[in-house]
N, C-alpha and C positions, 0 to 999 in steps of 0.2 A: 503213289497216289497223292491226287492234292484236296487241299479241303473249299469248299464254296459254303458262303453263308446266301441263303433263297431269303428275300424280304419278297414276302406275298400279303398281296391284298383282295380281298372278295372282290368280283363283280357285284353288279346287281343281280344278274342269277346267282352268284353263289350264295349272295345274302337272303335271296328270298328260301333257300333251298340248305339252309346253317344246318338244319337238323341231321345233314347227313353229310357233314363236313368229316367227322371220326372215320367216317365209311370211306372216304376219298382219301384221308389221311393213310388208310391201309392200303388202299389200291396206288397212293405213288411212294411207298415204300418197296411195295410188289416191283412197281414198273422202274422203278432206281434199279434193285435189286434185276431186275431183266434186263435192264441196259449196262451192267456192269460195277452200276456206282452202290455206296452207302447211305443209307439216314442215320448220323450219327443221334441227331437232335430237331425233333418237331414240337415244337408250343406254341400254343394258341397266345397273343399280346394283347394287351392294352396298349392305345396310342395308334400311332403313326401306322403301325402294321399289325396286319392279324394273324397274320403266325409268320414265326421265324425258322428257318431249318438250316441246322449242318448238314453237311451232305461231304462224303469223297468220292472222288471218281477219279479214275486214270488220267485223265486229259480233260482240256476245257472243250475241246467237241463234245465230249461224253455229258458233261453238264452243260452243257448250251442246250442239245438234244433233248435232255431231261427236262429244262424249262423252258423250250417252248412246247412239250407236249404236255406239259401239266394246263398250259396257257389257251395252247389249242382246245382243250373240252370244254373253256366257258366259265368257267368255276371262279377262277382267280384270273391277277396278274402276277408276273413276278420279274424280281429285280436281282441278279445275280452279281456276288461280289468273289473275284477269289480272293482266300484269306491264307496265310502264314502262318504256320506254329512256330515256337521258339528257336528250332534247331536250323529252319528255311531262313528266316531273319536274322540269325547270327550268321547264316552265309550271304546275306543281302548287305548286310554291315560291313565285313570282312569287305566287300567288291566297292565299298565304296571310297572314293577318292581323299 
């Protein structure tokens, strides 16, 4: 499994419609969870973005999938990063020259 950090940002629906952002936060934890991935980590931010989430998934199809359907309903945008834990970057180090 690998890990993806989502930087999401409201649309303006989403913003008019905040009051039931908790409520969409359970339903794309649902739809992760039915597309095979994880939410390790969802919080709402200050700044730049208005929530952040970890997420695993098997493959980056699998979280590609996941954010553009979160994208598709309107609600937000999102900007997906895959990310590295310790044990994957000490084999990215070891490869390198």
């Amino acid at each position: 499994m690998a890990y993806y950090v989502f930087l999401v940002n409201f649309t303006e629906q989403g913003a008019r419609t905040v009051r039931e952002t908790t409520k969409r936060a359970d339903a794309f934890r649902a739809m992760a969870e039915k597309g095979g991935a994880k939410v390790h980590t969802l919080l709402w931010t200050l700044g730049k973005h208005d929530v952040v989430s970890v997420i695993e998934a098997p493959d980056d199809l699998t979280a590609t999938a996941l954010s553009l359907s979160i994208s598709e309903l309107g609600n937000v945008k999102a900007q997906t990063l895959k990310a590295f834990d310790a044990a994957e970057m000490r084999q990215i180090i070891a490869k390198m020259g």
